[in-house]
C-alpha positions, 0 to 999 in steps of 0.5 A, spaced: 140 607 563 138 607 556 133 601 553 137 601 546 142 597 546 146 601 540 147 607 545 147 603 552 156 604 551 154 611 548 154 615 555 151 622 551 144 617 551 143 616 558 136 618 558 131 619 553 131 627 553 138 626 551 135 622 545 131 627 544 135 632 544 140 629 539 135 627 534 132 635 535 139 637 533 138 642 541 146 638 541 148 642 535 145 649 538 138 649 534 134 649 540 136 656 543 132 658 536 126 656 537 121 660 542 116 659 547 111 656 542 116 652 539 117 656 533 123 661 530 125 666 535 122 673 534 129 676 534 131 671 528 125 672 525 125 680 526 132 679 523 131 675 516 125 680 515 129 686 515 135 682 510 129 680 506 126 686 506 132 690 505 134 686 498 128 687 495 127 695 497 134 695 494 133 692 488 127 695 486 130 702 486 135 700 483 133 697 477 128 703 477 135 707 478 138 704 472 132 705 468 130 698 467 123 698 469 118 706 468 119 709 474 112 712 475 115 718 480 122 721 480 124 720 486 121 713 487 128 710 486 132 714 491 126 712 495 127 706 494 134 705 494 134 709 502 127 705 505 132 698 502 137 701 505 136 702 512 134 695 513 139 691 509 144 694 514 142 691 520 139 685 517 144 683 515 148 684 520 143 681 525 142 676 520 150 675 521 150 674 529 144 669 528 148 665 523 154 665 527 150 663 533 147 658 530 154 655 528 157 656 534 162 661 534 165 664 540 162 670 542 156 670 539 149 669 542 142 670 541 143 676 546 146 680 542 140 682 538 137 687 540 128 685 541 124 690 537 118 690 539 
């Protein structure tokens, strides 16, 4: 039984991990997110990294597409535009699956992302 008289009616603290589970957060789901080490996931990590890499890819080519900063070579932009572009897309949709995950949607884990090593 838990030692704390606020909880000792609650039957979620039984134990002290039950507490620190919950003060955590690993009740709401934010344990599964955190590896070996205790830091994010890999595949988190993998997955914010190729969104935030994308977007900045993406809007570097395309303000140089747009003419708003000098472009040193003429295909720098579509360069750009395409390397941004190939990983804003599974970024963002990795990116999703993490986020849904982490809300608790049904149907969505961490599993779904594939590990790239």
């Amino acid at each position: 039984m838990n030692s704390n008289p606020a909880f000792q009616d609650d039957e979620r603290f039984q134990t002290p991990r039950d507490w620190d589970a919950a003060v955590l957060g690993e009740t709401k789901g934010y344990g599964r997110f955190l590896g070996k080490s205790g830091f994010l996931s890999r595949k988190v990590i993998t997955a914010v990294g190729l969104l935030v890499f994308g977007t900045f890819f993406v809007t570097m080519g395309a303000t140089r597409m747009l003419g708003l900063v000098p472009v040193m070579q003429p295909g720098q932009a579509t360069g750009m535009l395409v390397v941004g572009s190939l990983t804003f897309i599974p970024g963002a949709y990795y990116s999703y699956i993490a986020y849904a995950a982490f809300v608790g949607r049904a149907g969505y884990s961490l599993d779904s992302i594939p590990l790239v090593e």
